[in-house]
C-alpha positions as CSV (number, residue, x, y, z in Angstrom):
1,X,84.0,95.9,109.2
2,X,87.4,95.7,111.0
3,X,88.8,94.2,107.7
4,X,86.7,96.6,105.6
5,X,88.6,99.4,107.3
6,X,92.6,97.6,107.1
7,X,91.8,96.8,103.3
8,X,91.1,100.6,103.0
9,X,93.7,102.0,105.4
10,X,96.7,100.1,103.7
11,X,96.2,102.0,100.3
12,X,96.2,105.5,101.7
13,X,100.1,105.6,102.0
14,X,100.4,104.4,98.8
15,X,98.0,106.9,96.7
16,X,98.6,110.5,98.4
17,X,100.1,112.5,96.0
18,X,99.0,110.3,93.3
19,X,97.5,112.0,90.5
20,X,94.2,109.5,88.6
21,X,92.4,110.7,85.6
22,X,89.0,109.4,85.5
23,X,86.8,110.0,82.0
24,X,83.2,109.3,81.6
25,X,80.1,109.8,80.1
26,X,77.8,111.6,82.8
27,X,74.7,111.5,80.6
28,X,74.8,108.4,80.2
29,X,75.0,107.3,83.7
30,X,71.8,107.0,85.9
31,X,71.7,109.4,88.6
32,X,72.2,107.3,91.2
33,X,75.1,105.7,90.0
34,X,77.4,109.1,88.9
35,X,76.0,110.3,93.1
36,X,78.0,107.2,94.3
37,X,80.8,108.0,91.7
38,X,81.2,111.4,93.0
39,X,81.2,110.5,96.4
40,X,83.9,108.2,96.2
41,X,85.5,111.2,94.8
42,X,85.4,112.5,97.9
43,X,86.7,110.0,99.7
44,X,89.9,110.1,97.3
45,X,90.6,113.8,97.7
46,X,90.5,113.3,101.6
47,X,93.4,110.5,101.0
48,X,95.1,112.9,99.2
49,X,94.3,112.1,95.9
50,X,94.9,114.0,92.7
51,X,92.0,114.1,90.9
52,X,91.2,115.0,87.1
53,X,87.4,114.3,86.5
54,X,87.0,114.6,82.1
55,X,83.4,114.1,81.0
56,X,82.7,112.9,77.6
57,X,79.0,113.4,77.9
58,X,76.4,116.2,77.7
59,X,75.9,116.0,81.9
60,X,78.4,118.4,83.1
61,X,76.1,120.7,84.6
62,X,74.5,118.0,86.8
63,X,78.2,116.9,87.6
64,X,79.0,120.9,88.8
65,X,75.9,120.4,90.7
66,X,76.7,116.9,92.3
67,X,80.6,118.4,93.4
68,X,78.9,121.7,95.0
69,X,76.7,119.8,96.9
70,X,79.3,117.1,98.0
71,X,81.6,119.7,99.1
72,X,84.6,118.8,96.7
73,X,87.1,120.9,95.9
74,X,86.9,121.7,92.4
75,X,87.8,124.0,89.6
76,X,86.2,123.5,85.6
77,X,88.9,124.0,83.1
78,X,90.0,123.2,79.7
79,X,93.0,120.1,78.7
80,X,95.8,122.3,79.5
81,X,98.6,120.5,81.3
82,X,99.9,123.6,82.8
83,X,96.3,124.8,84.4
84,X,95.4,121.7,85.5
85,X,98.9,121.0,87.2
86,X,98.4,124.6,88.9
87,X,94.6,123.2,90.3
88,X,95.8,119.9,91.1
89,X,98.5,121.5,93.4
90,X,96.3,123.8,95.2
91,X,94.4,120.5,96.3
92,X,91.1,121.0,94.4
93,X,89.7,118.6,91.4
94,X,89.8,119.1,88.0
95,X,86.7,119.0,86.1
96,X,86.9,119.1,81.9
97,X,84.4,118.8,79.6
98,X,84.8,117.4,76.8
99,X,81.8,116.0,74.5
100,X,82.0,113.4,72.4
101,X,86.0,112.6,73.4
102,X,86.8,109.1,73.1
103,X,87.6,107.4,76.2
104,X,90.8,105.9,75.7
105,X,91.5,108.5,72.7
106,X,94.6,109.9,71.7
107,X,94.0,113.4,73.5
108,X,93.2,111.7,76.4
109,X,96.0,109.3,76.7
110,X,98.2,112.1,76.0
111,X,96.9,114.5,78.4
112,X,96.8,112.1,81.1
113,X,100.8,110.9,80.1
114,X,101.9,114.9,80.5
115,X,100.6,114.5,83.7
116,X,101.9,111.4,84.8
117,X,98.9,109.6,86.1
118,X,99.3,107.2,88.0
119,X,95.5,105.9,87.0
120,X,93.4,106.3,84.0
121,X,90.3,105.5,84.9
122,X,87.5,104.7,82.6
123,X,83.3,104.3,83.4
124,X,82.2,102.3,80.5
125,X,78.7,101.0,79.7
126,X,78.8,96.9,80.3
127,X,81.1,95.4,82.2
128,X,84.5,94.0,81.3
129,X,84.7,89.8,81.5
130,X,88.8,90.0,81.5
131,X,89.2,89.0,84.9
132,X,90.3,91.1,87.7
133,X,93.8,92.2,87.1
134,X,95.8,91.4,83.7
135,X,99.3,92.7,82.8
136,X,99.8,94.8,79.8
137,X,101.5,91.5,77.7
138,X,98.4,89.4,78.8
139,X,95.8,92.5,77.6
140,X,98.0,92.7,74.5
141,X,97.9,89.1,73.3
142,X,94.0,88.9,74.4
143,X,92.2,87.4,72.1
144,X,87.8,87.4,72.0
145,X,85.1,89.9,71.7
146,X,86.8,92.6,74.0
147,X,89.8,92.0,72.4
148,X,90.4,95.4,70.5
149,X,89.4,97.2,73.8
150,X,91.7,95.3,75.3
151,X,94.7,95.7,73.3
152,X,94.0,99.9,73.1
153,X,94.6,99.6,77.1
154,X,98.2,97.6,76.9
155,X,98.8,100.7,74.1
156,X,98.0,103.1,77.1
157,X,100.2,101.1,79.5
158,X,102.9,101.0,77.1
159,X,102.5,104.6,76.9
160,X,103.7,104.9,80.5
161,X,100.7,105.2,82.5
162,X,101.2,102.5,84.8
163,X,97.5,101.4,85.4
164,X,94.1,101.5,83.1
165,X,91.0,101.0,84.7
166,X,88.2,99.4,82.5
167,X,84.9,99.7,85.2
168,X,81.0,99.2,85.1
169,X,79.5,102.8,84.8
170,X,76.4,100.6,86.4
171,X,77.8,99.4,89.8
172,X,77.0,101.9,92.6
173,X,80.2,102.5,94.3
174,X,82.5,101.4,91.6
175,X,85.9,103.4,92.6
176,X,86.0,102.5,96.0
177,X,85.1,98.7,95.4
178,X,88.3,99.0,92.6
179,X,90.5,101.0,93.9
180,X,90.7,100.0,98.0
181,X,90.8,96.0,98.0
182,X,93.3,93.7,95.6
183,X,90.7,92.0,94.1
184,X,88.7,95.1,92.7
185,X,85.5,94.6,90.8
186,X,86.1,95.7,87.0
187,X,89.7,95.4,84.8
188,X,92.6,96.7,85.7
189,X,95.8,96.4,82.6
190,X,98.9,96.8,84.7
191,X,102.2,97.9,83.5
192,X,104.2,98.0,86.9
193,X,104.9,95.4,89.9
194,X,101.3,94.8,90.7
195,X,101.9,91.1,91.3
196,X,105.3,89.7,92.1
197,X,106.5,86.7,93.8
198,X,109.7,87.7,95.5
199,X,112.6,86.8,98.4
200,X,111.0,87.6,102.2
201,X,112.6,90.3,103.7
202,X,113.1,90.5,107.6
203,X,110.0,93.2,108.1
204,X,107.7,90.7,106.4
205,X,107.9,87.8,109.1
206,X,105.5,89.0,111.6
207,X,102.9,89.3,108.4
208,X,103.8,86.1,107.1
209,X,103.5,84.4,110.9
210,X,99.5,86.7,111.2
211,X,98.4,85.4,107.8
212,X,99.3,81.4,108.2
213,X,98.5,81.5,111.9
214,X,95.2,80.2,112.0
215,X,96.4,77.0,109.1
216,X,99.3,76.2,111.9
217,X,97.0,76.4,114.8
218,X,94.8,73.8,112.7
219,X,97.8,71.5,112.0
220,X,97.6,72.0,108.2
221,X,100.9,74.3,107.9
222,X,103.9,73.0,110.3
223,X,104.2,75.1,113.2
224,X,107.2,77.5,112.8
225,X,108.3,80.7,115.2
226,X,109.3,83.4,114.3
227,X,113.0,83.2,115.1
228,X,113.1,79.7,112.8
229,X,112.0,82.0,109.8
230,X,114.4,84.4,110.8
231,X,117.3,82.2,110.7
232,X,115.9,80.8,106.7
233,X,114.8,83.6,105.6
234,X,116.6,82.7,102.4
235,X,114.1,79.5,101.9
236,X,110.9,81.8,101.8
237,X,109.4,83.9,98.9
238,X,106.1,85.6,99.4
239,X,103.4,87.0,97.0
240,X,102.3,90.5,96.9
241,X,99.4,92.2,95.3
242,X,100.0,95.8,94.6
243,X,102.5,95.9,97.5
244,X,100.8,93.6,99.7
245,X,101.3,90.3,100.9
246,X,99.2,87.7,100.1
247,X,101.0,84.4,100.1
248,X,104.2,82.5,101.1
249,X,105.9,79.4,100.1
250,X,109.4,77.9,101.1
251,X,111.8,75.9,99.6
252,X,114.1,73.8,102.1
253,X,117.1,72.6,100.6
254,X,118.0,68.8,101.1
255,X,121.7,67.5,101.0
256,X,121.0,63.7,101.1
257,X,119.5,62.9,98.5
258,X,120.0,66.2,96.6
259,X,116.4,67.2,96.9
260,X,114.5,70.1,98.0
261,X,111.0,70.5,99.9
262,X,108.3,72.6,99.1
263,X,106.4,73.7,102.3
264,X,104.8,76.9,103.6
265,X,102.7,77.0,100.8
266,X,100.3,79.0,101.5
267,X,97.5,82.0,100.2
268,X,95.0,84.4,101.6
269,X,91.5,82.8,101.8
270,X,89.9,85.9,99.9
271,X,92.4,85.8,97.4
272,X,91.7,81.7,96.3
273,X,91.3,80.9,93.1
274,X,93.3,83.0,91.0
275,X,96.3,81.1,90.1
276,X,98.3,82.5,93.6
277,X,99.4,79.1,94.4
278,X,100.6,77.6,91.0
279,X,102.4,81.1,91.3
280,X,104.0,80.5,94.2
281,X,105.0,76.8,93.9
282,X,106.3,77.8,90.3
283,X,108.7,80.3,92.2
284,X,110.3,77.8,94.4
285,X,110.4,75.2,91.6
286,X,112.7,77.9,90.0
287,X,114.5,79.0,92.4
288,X,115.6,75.1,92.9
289,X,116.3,74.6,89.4
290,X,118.7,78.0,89.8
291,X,120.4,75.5,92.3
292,X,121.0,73.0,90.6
293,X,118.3,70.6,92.6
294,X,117.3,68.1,90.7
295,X,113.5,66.9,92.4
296,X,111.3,68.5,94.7
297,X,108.9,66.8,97.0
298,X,105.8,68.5,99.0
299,X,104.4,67.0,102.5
300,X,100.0,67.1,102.4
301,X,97.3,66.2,103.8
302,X,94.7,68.7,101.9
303,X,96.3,69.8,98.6
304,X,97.1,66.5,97.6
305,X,95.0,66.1,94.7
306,X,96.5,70.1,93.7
307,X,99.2,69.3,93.5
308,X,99.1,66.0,91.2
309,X,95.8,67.8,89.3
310,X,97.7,71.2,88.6
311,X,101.3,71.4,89.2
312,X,102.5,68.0,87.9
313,X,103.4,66.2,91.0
314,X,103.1,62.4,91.6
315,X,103.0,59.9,94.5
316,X,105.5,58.5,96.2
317,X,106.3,56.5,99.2
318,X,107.8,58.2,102.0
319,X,111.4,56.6,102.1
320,X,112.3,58.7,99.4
321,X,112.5,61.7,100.9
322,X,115.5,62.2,103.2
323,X,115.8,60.4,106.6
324,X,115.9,63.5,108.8
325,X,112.2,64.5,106.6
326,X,110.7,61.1,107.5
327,X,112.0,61.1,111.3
328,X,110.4,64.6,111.8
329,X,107.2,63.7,110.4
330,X,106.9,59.8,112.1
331,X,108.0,62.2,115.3
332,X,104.9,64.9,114.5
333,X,102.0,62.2,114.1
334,X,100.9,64.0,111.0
335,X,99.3,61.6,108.3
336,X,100.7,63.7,105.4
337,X,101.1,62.2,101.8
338,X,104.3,62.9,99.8
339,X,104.0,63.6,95.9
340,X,107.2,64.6,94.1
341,X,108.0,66.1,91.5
342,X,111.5,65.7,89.0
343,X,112.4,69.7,87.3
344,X,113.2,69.7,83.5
């Protein structure tokens, strides 16, 4: 619950003010499922959401019904930037309907681009097999059966809304799975910063120091305080997912041999399996090449087989790596394997 509650808490900030167009078809949505919808509408206004709600169904009375009864704050008007700017800044929702209105249509997209959503939001009826998060190049070269839905969303993106939402009008809770945790549980075409791999910055090392704590307390990180990242902070690079941060890697510099390591590596357990770490170890393989460095060489006892498997690294015995390397590691007791790797 506790991390229920921080994955919700660390959004707020970020979304006040915000104004999110959501569009979909109430009569086609089981009851149950546009209650939970409309709930976490709720929930969004209290944040301090702005909220346009467009209907492309026939169920707009049962919506008016559902908003009444939830207590929302809520006004029924027509696609008319001005009016609905006017609601949306006297803290109330704005609820158009709109039969038969495509859901990523022209007028829509329009509409919701004079308003400068942040979000457009869409309920459609099966859900989307794109993966959790894909940027607008990705959704536009996609190729497959959801291909032409796909590329209409990079149009939207390129449109300058930052952020399309493709979600499962079936899943009971749907906005607040999406919208409060990085991983979501429908499609999300990005056109912003999203994910980035970038430099640490000084307010970042007491995050980085929490997240790898418990893989340096189990010997599978080397231990590092918090004034030693303070004094490299220009070997580290961390991962973040719509602002937050999710992984870490470092890249230690070597003079003799010219050589660098790659260490630190490192991503959130609930975020595994989505490419994070080829990310990450990508970014420091750069960053060497930017200096010139002409191998790089990672220290393992897990990842291993990752590293030869994914990223192209090989094998190789330990008196390769620099002296001052092999003394610290003969000094730690750690069995760790060495794989290298020579940059193009």
């Amino acid at each position: 619950m506790q991390s229920d509650v921080r994955a919700v808490l660390q959004y707020v900030p970020s979304f006040q003010g915000k104004t999110f167009v959501l569009v979909l078809n109430a009569a086609r949505m089981t009851q149950l499922a546009l209650a939970e919808a409309l709930l976490d509408l709720i929930a969004l206004q209290q944040v301090g959401v702005k909220l346009v709600l467009i209907s492309t169904g026939n169920g707009e009375v049962e919506i008016s019904h559902l908003l009444t009864d939830g207590e929302l704050k809520w006004q029924a008007t027509q696609c008319d930037v001005t009016e609905v700017a006017a609601i949306l800044d006297r803290g109330q929702l704005a609820l158009i309907e709109s039969p038969g209105l495509p859901f990523l249509g022209d007028e829509i997209v329009s509409f919701a681009g004079e308003l400068r959503a942040f979000k457009l939001i869409t309920l459609i009826p099966k859900p989307s097999e794109g993966g959790s998060a894909i940027s607008r190049e990705e959704a536009q070269n996609w190729c497959g059966a959801e291909a032409e839905l796909f590329h209409r969303a990079a149009e939207v993106c390129a449109s300058g809304i930052p952020r399309v939402h493709l979600l499962d009008e079936s899943h009971q809770g749907v906005l607040m799975a999406e919208l409060f945790s990085n991983e979501g549980v429908g499609v999300m075409v990005y056109a912003d910063d999203y994910l980035s791999v970038r430099p640490i910055g000084a307010d970042d090392i007491s995050e980085l120091l929490a997240m790898v704590g418990r893989s340096m307390r189990d010997a599978h990180l080397v231990p590092r305080s918090y004034e030693e990242i303070e004094n490299s902070l220009e070997d580290f690079q961390v991962l973040t997912v719509d602002g937050n941060v999710v992984g870490c890697v470092a890249l230690h510099p070597c003079k003799e041999p010219r050589c660098a390591e790659v260490a630190c590596l490192y991503v959130k357990q609930n975020h595994g399996g989505l490419g994070y770490g080829n990310l990450l170890v990508e970014a420091a393989e750069k960053r060497a090449s930017e200096l010139g460095i002409p191998w790089v060489f990672a220290l393992s006892t897990r990842a291993v087989e990752y590293f030869t498997s994914s990223l192209g690294y090989h094998a190789c015995a330990l008196e390769m790596i620099p002296a001052a390397r092999q003394e610290r590691l003969r000094a730690s007791g750690r069995a760790s394997l060495v794989v290298r790797k020579v940059l193009e």
